[in-house]
mmCIF file as Biopython writes it, N, C-alpha, C and O atoms, coordinates in Angstrom:
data_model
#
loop_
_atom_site.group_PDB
_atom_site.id
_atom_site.type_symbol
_atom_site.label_atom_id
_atom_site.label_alt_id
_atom_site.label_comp_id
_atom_site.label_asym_id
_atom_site.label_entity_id
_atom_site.label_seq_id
_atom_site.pdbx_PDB_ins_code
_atom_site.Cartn_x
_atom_site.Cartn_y
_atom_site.Cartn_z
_atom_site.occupancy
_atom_site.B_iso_or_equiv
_atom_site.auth_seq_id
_atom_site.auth_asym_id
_atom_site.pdbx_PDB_model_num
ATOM 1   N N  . UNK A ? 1  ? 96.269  -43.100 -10.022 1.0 0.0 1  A 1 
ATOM 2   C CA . UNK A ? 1  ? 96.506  -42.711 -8.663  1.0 0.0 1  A 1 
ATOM 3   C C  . UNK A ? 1  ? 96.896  -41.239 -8.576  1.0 0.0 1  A 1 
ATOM 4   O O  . UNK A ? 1  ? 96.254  -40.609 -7.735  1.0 0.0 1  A 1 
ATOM 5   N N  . UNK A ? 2  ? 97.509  -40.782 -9.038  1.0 0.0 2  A 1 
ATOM 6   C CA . UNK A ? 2  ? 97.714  -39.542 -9.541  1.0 0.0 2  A 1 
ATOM 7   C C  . UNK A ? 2  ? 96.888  -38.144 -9.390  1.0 0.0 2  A 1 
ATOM 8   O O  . UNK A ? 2  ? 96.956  -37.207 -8.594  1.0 0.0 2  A 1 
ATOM 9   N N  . UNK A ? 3  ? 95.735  -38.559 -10.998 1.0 0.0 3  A 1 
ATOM 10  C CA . UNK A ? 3  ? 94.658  -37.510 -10.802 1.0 0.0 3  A 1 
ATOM 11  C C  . UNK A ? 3  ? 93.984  -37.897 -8.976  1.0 0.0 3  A 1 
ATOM 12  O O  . UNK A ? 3  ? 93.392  -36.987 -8.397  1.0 0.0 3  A 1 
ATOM 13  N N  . UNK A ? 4  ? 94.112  -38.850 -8.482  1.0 0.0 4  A 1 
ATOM 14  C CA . UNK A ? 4  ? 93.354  -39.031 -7.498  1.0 0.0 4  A 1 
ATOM 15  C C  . UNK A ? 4  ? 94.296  -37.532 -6.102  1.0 0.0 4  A 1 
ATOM 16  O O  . UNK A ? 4  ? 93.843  -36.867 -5.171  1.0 0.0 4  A 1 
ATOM 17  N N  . UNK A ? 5  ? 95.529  -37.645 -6.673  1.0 0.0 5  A 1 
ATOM 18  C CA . UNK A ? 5  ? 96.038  -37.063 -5.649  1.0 0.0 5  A 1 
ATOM 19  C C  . UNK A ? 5  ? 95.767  -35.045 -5.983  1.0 0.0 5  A 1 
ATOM 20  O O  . UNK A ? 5  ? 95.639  -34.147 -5.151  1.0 0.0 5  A 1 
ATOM 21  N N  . UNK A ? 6  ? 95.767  -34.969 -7.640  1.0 0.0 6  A 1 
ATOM 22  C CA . UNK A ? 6  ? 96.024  -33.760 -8.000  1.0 0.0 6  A 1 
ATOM 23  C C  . UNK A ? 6  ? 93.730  -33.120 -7.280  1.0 0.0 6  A 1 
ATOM 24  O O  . UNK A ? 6  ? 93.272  -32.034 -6.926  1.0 0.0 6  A 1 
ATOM 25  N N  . UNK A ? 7  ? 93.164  -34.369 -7.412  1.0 0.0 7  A 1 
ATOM 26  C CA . UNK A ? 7  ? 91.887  -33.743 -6.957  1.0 0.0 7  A 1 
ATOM 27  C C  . UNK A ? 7  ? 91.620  -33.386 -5.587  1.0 0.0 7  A 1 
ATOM 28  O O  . UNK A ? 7  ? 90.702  -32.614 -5.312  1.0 0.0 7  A 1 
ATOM 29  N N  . UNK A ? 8  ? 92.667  -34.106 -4.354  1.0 0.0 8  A 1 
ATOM 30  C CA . UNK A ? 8  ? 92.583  -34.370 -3.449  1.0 0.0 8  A 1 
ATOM 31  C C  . UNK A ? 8  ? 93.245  -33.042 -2.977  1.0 0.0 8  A 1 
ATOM 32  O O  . UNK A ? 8  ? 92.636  -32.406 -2.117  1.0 0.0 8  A 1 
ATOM 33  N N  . UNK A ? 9  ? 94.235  -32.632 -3.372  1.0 0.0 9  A 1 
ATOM 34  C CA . UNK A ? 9  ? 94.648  -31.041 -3.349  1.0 0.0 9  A 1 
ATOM 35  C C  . UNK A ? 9  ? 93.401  -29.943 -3.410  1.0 0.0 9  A 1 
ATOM 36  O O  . UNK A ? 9  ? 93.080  -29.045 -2.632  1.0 0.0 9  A 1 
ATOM 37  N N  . UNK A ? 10 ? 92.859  -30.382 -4.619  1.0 0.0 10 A 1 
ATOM 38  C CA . UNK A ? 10 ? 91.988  -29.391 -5.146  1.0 0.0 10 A 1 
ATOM 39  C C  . UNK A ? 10 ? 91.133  -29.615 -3.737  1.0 0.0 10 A 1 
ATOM 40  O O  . UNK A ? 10 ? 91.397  -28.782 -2.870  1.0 0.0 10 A 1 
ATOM 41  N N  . UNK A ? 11 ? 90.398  -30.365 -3.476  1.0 0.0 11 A 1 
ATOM 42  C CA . UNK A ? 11 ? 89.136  -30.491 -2.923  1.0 0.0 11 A 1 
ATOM 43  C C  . UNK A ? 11 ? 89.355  -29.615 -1.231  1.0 0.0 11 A 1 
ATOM 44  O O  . UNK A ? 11 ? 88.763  -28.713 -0.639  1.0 0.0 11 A 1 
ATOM 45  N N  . UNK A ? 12 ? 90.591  -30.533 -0.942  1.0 0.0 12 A 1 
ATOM 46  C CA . UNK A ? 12 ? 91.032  -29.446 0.159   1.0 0.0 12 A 1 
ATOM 47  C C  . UNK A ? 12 ? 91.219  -28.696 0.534   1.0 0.0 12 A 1 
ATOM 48  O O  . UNK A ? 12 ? 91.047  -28.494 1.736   1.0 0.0 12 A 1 
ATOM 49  N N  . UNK A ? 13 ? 91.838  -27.562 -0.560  1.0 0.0 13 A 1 
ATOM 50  C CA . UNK A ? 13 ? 92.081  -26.746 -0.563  1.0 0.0 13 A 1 
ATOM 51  C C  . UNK A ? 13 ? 90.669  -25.323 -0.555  1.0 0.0 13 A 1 
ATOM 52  O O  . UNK A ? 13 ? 90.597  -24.219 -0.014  1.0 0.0 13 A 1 
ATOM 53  N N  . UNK A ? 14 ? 89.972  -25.928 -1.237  1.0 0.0 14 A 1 
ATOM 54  C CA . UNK A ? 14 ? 88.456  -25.159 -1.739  1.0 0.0 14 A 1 
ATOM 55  C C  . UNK A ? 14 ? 88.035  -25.006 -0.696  1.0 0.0 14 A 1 
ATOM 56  O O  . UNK A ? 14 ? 87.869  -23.981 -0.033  1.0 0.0 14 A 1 
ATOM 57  N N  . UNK A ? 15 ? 87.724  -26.643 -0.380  1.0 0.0 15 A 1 
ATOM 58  C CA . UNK A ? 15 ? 86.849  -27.086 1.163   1.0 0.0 15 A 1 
ATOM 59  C C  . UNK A ? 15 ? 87.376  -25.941 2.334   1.0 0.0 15 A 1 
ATOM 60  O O  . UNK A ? 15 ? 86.589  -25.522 3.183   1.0 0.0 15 A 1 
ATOM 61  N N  . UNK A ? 16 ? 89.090  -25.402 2.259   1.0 0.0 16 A 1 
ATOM 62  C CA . UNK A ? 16 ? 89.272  -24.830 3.444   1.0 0.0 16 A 1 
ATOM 63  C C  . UNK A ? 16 ? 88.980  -23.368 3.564   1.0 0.0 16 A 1 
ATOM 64  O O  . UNK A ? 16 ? 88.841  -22.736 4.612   1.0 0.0 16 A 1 
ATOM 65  N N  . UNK A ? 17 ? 88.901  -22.889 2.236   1.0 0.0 17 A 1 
ATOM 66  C CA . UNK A ? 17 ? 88.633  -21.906 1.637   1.0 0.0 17 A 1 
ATOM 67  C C  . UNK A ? 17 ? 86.892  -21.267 1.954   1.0 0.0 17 A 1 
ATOM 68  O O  . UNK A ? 17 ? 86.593  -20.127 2.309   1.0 0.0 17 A 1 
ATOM 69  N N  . UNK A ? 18 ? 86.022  -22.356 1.703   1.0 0.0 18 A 1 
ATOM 70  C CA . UNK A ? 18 ? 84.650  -22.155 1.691   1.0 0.0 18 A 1 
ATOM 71  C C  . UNK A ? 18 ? 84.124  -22.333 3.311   1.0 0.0 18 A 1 
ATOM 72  O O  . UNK A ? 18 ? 83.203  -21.667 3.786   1.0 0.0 18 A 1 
ATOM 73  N N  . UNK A ? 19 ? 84.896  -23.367 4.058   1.0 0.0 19 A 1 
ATOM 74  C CA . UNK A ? 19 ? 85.232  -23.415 5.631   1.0 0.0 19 A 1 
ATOM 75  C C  . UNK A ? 19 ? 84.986  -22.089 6.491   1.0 0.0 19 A 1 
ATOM 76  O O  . UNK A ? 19 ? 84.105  -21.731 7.272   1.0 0.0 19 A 1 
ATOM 77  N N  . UNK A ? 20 ? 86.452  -21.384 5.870   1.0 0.0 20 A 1 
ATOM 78  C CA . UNK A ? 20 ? 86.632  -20.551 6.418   1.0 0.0 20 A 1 
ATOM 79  C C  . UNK A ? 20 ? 85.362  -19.173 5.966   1.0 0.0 20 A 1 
ATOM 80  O O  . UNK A ? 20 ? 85.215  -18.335 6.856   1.0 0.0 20 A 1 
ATOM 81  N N  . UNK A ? 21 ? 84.585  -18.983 4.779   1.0 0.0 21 A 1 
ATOM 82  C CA . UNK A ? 21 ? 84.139  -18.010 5.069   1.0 0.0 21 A 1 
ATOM 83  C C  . UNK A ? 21 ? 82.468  -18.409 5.435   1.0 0.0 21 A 1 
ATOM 84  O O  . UNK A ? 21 ? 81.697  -17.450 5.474   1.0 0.0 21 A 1 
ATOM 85  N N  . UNK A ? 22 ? 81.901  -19.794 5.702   1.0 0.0 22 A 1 
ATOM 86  C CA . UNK A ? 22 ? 81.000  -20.184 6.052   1.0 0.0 22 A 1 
ATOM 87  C C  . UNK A ? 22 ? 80.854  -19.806 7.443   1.0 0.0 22 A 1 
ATOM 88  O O  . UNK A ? 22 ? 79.722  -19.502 7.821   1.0 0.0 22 A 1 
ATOM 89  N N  . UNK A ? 23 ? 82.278  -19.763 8.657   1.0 0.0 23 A 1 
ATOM 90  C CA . UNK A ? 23 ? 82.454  -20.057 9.393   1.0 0.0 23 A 1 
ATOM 91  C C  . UNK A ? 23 ? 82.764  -18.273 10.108  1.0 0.0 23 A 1 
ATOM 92  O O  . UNK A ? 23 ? 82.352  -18.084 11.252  1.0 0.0 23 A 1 
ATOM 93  N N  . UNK A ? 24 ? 83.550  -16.960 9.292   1.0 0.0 24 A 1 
ATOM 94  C CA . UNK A ? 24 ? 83.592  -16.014 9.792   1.0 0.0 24 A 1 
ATOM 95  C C  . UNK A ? 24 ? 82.643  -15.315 9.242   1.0 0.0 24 A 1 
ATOM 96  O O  . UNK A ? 24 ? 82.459  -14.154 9.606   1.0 0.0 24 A 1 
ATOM 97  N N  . UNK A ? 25 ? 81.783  -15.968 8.153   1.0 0.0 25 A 1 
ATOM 98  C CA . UNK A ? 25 ? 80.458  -15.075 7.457   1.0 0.0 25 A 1 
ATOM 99  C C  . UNK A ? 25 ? 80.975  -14.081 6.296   1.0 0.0 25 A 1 
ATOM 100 O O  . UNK A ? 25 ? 80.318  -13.696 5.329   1.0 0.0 25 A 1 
ATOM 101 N N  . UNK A ? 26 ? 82.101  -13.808 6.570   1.0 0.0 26 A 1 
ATOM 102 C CA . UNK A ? 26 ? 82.743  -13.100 5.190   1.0 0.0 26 A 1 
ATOM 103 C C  . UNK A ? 26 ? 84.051  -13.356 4.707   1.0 0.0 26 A 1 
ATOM 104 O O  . UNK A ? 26 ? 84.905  -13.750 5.503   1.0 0.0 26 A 1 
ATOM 105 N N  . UNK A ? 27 ? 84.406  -13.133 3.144   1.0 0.0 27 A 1 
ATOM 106 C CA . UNK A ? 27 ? 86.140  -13.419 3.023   1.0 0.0 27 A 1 
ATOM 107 C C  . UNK A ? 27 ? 86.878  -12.730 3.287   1.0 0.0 27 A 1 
ATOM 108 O O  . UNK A ? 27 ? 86.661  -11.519 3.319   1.0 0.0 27 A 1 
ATOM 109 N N  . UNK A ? 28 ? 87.733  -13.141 3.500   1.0 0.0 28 A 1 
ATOM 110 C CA . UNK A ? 28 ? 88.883  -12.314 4.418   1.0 0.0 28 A 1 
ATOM 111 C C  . UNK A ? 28 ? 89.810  -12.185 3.406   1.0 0.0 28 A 1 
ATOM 112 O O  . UNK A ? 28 ? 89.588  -12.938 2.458   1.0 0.0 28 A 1 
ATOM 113 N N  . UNK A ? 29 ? 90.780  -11.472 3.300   1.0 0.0 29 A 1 
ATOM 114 C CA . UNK A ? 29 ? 91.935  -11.840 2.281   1.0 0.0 29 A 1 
ATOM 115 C C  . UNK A ? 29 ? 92.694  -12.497 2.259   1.0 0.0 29 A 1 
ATOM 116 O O  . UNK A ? 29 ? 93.275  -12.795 1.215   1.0 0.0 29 A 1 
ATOM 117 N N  . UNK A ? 30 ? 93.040  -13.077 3.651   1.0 0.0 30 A 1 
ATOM 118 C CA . UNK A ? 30 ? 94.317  -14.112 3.701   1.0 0.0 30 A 1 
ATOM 119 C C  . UNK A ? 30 ? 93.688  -15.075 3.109   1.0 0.0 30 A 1 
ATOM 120 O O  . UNK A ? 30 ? 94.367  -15.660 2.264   1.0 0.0 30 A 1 
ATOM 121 N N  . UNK A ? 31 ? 92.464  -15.505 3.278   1.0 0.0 31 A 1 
ATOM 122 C CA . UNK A ? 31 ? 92.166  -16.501 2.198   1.0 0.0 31 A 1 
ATOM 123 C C  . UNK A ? 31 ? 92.744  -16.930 1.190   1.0 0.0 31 A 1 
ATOM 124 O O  . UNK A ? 31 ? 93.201  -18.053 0.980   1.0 0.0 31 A 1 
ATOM 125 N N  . UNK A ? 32 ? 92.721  -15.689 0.310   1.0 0.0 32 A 1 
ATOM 126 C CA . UNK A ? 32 ? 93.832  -15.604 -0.801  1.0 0.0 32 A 1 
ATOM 127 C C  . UNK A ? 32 ? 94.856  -16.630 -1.156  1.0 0.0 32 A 1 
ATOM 128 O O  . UNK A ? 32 ? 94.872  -17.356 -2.150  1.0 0.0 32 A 1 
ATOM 129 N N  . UNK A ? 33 ? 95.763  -16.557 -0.104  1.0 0.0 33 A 1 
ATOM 130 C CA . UNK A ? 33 ? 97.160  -17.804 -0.350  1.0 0.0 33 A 1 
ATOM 131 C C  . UNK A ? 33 ? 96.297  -19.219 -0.374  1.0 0.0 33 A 1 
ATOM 132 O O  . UNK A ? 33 ? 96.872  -20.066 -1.058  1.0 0.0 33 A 1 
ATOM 133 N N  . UNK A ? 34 ? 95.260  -19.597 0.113   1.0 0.0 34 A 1 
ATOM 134 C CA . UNK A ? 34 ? 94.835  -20.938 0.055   1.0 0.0 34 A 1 
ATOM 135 C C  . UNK A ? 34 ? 94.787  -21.339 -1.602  1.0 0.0 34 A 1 
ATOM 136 O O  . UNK A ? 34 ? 95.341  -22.278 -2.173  1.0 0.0 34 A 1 
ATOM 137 N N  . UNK A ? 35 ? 93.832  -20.171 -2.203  1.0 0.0 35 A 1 
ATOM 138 C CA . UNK A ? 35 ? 93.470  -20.188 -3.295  1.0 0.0 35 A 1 
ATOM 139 C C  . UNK A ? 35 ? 94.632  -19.909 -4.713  1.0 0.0 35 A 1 
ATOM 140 O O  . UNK A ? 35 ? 94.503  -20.338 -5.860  1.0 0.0 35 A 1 
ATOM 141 N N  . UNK A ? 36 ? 95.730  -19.067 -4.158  1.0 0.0 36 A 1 
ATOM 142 C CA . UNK A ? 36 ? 96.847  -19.186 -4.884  1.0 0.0 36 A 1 
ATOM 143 C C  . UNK A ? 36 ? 97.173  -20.230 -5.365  1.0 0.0 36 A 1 
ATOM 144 O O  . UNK A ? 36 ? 97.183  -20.328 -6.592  1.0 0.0 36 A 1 
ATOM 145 N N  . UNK A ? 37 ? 97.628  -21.594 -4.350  1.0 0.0 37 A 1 
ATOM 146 C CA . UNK A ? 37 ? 97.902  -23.005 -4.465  1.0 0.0 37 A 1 
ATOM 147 C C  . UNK A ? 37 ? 97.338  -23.800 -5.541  1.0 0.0 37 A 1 
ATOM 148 O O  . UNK A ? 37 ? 97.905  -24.645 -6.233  1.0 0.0 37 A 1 
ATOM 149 N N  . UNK A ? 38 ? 95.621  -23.229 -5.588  1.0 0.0 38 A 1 
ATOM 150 C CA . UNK A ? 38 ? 95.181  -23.912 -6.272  1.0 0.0 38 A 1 
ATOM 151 C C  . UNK A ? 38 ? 95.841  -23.737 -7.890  1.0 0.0 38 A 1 
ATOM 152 O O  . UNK A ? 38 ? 96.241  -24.797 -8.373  1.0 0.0 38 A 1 
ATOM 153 N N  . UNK A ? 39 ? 95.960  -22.728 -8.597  1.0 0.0 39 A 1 
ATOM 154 C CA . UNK A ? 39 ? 96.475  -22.577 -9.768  1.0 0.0 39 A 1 
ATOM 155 C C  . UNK A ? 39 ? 97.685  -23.453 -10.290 1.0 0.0 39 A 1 
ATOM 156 O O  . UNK A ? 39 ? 97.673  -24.179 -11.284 1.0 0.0 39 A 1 
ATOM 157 N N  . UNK A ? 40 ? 98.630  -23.255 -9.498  1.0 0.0 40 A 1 
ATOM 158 C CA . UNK A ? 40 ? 99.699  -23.892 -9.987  1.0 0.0 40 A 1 
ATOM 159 C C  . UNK A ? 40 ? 99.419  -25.484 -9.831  1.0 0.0 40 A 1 
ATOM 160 O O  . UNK A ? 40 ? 100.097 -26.282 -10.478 1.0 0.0 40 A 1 
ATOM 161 N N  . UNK A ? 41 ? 98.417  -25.907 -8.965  1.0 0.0 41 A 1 
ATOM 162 C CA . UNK A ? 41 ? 97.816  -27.279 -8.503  1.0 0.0 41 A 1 
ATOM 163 C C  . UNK A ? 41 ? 97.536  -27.426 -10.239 1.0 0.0 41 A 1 
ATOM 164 O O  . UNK A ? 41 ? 98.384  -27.778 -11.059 1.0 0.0 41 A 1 
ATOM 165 N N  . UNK A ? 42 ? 96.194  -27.074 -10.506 1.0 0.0 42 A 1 
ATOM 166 C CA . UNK A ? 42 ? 95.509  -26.983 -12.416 1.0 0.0 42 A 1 
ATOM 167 C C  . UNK A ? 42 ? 96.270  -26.802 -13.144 1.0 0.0 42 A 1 
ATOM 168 O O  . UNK A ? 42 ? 96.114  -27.548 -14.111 1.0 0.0 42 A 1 
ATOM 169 N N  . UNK A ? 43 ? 97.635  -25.744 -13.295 1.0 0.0 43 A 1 
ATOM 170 C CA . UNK A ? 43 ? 98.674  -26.002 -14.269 1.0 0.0 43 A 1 
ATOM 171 C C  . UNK A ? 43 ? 99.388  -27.145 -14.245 1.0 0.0 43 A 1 
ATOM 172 O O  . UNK A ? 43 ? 99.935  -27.596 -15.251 1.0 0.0 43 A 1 
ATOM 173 N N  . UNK A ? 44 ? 99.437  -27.745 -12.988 1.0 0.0 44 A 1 
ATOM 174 C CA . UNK A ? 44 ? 100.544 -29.014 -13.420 1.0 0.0 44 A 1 
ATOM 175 C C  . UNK A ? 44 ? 99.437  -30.157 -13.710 1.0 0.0 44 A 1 
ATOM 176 O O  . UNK A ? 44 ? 99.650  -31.008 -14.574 1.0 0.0 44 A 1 
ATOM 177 N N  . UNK A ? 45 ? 98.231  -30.138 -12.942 1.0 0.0 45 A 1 
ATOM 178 C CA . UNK A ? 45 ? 97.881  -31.531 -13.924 1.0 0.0 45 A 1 
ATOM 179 C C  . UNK A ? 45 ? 97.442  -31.238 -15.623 1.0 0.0 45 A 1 
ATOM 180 O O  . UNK A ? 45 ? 97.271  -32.015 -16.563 1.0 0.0 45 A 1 
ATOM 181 N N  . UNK A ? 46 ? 97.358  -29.814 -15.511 1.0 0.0 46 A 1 
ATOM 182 C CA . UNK A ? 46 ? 97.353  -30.060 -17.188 1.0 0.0 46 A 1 
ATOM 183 C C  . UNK A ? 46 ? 98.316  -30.357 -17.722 1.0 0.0 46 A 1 
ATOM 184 O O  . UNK A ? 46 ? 98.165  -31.384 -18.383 1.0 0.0 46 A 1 
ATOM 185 N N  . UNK A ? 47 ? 99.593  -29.808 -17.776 1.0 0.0 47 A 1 
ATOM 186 C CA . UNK A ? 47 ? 100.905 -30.578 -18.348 1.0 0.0 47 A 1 
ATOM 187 C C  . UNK A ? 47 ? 101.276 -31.690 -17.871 1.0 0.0 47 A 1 
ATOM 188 O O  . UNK A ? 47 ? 102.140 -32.151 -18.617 1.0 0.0 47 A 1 
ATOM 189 N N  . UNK A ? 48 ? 101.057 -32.405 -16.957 1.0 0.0 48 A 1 
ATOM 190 C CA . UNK A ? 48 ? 101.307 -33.919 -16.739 1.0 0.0 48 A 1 
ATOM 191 C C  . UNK A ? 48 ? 100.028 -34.523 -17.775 1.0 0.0 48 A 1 
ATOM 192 O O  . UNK A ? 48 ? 100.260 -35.396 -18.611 1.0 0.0 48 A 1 
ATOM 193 N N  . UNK A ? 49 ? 98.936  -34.041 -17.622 1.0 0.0 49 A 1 
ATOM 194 C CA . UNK A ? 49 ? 98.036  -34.897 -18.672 1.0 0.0 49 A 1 
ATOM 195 C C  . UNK A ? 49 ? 98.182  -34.791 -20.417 1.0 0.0 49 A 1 
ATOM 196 O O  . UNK A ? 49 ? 97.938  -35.618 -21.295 1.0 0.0 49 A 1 
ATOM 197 N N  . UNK A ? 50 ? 98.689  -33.397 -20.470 1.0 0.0 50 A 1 
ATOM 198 C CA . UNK A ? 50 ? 99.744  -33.973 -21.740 1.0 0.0 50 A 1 
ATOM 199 C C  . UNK A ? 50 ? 100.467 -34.352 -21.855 1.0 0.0 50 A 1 
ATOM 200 O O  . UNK A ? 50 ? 100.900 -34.670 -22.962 1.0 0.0 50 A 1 
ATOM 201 N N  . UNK A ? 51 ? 101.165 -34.594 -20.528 1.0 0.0 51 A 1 
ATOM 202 C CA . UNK A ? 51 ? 102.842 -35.199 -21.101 1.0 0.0 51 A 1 
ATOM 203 C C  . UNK A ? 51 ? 102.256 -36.979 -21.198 1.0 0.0 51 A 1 
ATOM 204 O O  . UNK A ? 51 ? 102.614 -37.828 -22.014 1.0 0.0 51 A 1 
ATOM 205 N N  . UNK A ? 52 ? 101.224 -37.125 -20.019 1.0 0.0 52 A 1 
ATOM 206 C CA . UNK A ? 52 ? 100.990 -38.899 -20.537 1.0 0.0 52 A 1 
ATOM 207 C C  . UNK A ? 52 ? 100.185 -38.614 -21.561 1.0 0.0 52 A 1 
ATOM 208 O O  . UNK A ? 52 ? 100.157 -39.697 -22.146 1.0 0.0 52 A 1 
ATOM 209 N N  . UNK A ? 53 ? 99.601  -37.982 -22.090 1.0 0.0 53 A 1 
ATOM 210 C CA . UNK A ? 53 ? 99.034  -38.321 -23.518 1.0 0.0 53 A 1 
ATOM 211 C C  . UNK A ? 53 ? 100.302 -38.477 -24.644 1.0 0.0 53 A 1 
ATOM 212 O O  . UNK A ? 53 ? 100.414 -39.444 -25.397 1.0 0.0 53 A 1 
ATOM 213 N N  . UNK A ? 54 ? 101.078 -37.510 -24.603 1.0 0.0 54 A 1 
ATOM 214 C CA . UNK A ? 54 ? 101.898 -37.964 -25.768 1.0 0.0 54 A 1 
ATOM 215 C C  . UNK A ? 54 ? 103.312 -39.014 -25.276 1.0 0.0 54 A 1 
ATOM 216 O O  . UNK A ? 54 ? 104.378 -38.913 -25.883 1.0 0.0 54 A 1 
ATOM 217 N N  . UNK A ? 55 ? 103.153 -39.898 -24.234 1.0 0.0 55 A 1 
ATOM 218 C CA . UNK A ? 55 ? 103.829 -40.333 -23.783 1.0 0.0 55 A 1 
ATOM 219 C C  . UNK A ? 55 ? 103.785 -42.149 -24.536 1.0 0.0 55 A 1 
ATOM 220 O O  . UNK A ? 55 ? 104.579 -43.002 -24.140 1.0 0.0 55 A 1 
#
């Protein structure tokens, strides 16, 4: 249930990202903070997926 939630971040986050420059035709920079989120989103499911691997 988990990865289901850490993808569900991801997907949203992209989706609002690609939204937005489908939608003004170019990227803007505030964009930016959407895409910030995402990182620390990919760092934690990688250390949660090691921590249940060696769990």
């Amino acid at each position: 249930m988990k990865e289901w939630a850490y993808a569900g971040l991801f997907f949203d986050l992209t989706g609002a990202v690609y939204s937005g420059v489908i939608v003004s035709g170019k990227f803007d920079p505030a964009m930016l903070i959407m895409l910030i989120w995402i990182v620390p989103g990919i760092m934690s499911y990688i250390f949660w997926s090691k921590k249940m691997e060696y769990a």
